[in-house]
C-alpha positions in Angstrom: -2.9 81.4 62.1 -1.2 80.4 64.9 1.6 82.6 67.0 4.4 81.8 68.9 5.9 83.2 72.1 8.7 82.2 74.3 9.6 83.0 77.7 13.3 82.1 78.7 14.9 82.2 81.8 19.1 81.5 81.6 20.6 79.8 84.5 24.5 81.1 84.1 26.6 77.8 85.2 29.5 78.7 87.9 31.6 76.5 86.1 30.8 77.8 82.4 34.4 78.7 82.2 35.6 75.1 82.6 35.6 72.5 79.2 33.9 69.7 81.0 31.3 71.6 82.1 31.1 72.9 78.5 31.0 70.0 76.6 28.6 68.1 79.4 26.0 71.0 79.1 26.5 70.9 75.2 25.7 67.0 75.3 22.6 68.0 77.4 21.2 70.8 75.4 21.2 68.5 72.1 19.4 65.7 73.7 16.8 67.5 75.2 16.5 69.4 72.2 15.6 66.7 70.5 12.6 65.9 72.8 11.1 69.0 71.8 10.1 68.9 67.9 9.1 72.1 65.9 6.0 70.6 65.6 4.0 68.9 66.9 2.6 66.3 64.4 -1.2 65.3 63.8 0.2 61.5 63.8 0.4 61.7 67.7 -2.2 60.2 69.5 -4.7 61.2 72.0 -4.9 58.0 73.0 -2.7 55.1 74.1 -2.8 53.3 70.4 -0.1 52.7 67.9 -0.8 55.3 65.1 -0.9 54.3 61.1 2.1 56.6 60.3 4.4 54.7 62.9 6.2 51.7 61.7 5.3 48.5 63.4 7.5 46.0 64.7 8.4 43.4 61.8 9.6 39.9 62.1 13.1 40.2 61.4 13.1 43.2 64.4 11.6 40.2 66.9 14.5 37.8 65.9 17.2 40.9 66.0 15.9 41.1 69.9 16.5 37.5 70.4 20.1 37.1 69.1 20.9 40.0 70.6 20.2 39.1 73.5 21.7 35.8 73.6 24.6 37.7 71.5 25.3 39.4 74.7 25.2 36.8 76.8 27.8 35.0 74.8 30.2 37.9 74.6 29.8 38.4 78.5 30.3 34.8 78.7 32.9 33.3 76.4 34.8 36.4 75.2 38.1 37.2 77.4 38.9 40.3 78.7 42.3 41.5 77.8 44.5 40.4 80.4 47.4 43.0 79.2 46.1 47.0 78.7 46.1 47.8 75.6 45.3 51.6 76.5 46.1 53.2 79.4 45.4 56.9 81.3 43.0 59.1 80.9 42.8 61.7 77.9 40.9 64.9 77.5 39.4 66.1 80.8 39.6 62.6 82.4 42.7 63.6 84.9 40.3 66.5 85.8 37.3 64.9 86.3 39.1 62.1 88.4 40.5 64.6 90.7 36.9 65.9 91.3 34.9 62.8 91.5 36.9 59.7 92.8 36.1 58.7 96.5 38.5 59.3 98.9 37.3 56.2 101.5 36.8 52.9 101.0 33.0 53.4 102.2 32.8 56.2 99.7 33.5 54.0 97.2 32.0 51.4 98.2 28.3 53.0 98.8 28.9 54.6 95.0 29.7 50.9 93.8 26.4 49.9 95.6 24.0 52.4 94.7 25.2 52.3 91.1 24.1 48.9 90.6 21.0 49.5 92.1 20.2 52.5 89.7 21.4 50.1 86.8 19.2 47.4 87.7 16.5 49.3 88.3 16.8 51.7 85.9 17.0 48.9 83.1 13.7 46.5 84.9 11.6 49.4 86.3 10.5 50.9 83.1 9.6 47.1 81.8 7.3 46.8 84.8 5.8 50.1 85.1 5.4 51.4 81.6 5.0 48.3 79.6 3.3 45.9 82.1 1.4 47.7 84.6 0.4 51.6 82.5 0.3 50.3 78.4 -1.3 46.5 79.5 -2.9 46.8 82.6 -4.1 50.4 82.7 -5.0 51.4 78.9 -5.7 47.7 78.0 -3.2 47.9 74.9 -1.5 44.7 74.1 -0.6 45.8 70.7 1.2 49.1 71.7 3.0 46.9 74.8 4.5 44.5 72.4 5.5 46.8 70.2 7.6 48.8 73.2 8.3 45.6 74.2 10.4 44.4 71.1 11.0 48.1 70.5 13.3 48.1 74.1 14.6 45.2 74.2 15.8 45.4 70.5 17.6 48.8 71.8 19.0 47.2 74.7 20.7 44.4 72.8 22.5 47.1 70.6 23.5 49.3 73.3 25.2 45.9 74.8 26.6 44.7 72.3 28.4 48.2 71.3 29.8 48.4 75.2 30.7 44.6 75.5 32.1 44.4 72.6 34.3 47.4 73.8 34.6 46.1 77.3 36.1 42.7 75.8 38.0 44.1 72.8 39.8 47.3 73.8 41.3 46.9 76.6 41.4 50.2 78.1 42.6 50.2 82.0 40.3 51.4 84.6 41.6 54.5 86.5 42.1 53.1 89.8 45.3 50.8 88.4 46.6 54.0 88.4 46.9 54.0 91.8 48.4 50.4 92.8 50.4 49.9 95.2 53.7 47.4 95.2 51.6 44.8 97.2 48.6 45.0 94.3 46.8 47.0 96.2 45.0 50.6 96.0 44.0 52.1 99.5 42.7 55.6 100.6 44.6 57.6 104.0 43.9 55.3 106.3 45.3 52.0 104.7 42.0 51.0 103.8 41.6 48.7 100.4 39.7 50.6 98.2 40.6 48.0 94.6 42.9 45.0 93.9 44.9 45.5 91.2 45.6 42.4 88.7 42.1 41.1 88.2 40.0 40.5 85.2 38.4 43.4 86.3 41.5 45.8 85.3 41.0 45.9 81.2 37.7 46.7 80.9 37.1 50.7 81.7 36.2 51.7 77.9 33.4 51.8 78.2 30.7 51.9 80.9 28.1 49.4 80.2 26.1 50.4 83.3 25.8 54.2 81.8 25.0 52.7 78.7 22.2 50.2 79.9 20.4 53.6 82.0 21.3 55.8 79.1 19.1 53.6 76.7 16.1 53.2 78.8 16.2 56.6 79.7 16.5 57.8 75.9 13.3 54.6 75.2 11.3 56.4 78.5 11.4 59.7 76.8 11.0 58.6 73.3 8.1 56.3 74.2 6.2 59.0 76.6 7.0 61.8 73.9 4.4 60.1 71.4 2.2 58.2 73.7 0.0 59.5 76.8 0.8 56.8 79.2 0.4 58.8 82.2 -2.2 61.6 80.6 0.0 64.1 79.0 1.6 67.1 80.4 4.2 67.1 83.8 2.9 63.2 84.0 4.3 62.3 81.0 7.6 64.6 81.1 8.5 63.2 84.9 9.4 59.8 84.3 11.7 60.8 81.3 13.3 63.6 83.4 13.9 61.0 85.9 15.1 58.6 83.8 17.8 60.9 82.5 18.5 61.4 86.5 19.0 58.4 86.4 21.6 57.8 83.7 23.5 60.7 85.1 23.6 59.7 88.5 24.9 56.1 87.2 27.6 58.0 85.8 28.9 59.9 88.3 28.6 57.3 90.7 30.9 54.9 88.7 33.6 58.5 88.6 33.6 58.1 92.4 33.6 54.6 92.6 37.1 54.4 90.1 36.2 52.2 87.9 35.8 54.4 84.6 37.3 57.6 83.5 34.9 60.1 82.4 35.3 60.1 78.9 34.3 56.4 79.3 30.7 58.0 81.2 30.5 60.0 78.5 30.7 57.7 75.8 28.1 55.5 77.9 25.6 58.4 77.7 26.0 58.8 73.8 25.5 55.7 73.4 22.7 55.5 75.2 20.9 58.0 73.3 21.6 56.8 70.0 20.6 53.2 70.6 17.5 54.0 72.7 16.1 57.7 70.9 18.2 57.9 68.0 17.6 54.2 66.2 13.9 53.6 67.2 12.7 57.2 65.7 14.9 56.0 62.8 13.0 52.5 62.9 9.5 53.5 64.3 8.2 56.6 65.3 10.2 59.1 63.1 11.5 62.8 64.1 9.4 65.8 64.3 6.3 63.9 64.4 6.0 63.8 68.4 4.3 66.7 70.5 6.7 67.8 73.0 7.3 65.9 76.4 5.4 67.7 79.0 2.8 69.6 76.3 0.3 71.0 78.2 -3.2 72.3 76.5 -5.3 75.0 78.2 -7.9 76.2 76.3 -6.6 76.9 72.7 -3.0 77.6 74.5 -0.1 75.0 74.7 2.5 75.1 76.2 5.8 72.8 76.4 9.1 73.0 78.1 12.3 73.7 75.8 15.8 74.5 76.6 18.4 76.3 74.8 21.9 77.9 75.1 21.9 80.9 75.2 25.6 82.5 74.7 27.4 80.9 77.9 23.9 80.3 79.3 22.0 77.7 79.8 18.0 78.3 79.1 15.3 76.8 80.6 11.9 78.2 79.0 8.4 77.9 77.6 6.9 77.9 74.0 3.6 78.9 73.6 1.2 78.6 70.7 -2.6 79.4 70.3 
């Protein structure tokens, strides 16, 4: 009969007072929760193979890819952006989080703009070439379980951009830094310096942000993905890349904060919709809930162990469960 223990340890935020911090550690401890299953299931594998009690890939979910795809392409394409606002100013803790974030120099904002699109595209192509290409094909010899990751993320991609184009093109929000426009169209920090020209096509689209979204979904497909299969062998291995993933997708987020070009409630929807179209709908399609070990399950001996948080009053846990 197997026994349980947990060890805890409860890191006590500075900020646990403030709503934003709140609600952003509340978003965090329900995602990871969900990495970390009750139990772990005999369905997952030992081995990097597509199990029986998984549900594979089926036509329709190829062709779904495809238009997708091209759907996306279309609406980045052919659909205009608003040229009016139809929604402006921030709501919530958006005036907040502006204060806090935004970039106060041009190069400040400019490196955020910069790095940002170098986490988005490399935060969307980097799993396709690591985990799919070089680990599931080259290393473990597995077509089958790479094409099935492969229409599996790029099924979940097309959702996730379709949901933020569609919002991008349709609602019209203004970003923040119009806020900020000066009588000659122009936004600049202290020193006169440019930081955004106002009356662009760029102006309309804050809500919401599409890079956040993009990182979001291959973050939530990186932890989903290593959560049932042993691509790097288990344990820490396995449980790195999807931490750094979700690094990743924050990162992006705050980035675009400092950069001006979305409020945070636009980051936050981003994030959410990141996890629902790459964790959320592929367990709901493929791999299930509750049928996963843990990311980072480690065995030693007849003990294993996984990583869990949990809250913890105002606290934030970090912990271990045991069983043997």
């Amino acid at each position: 009969m197997a026994s349980h223990t947990k060890v805890s340890r409860a890191m006590r935020s500075p900020s646990e007072t403030t709503p934003p911090a709140r609600l952003l550690r509340t978003v965090l401890v329900v995602f990871l929760g969900t990495l970390v299953p009750e139990t772990a299931g005999a369905v997952d594998p030992d081995r990097v193979e597509w199990s029986d009690d998984w549900a594979r890939v089926r036509l329709w979910e190829v062709i779904d890819a495809v238009v997708l795809t091209i759907g996306d392409t279309e609406i980045e394409n052919h659909v205009t952006i608003p040229v009016q606002a139809r929604w402006r100013g921030g709501i919530l803790f958006d005036d907040w989080a502006r204060g806090v974030f935004r970039g106060s120099t041009a190069a400040v904002q400019s490196t955020a703009s910069t790095v940002s699109n170098y986490f988005y595209y490399g935060g969307t192509l980097i799993p396709f070439v690591l985990d799919n290409y070089f680990v599931t094909l080259d290393v473990h010899r597995s077509a089958d379980v790479a094409g099935q990751m492969l229409v599996i993320n790029m099924q979940a991609l097309g959702v996730s951009g379709l949901i933020s184009l569609a919002a991008e093109h349709e609602v019209g929000r203004a970003r923040p830094y119009t806020e900020s426009c000066g009588p000659d169209g122009k936004v600049r920090d202290a020193s006169g310096a440019v930081l955004q020209t106002c009356g662009t096509s760029n102006d309309n689209r804050s809500f919401f942000s599409g890079h956040v979204a993009a990182v979001s979904t291959m973050a939530g497909l990186t932890c989903l993905h290593h959560q049932h299969l042993p691509l790097y062998g288990g344990g820490f291995a396995d449980l790195a890349p999807c931490l750094a993933m979700m690094g990743l997708a924050v990162a992006t987020g705050l980035l675009r904060l400092v950069y001006d070009e979305h409020w945070a409630t636009d980051v936050v929807t981003g994030w959410a919709a990141g996890a629902l179209s790459g964790y959320v709908i592929p367990s709901l399609l493929h791999y299930g809930f509750g049928s996963g070990r843990p990311v980072g399950e480690v065995h030693a001996g007849g003990l294993t162990l996984a990583p869990t948080l949990g809250a913890y009053g105002r606290c934030l846990g970090a912990g271990v469960v045991g069983a043997f």
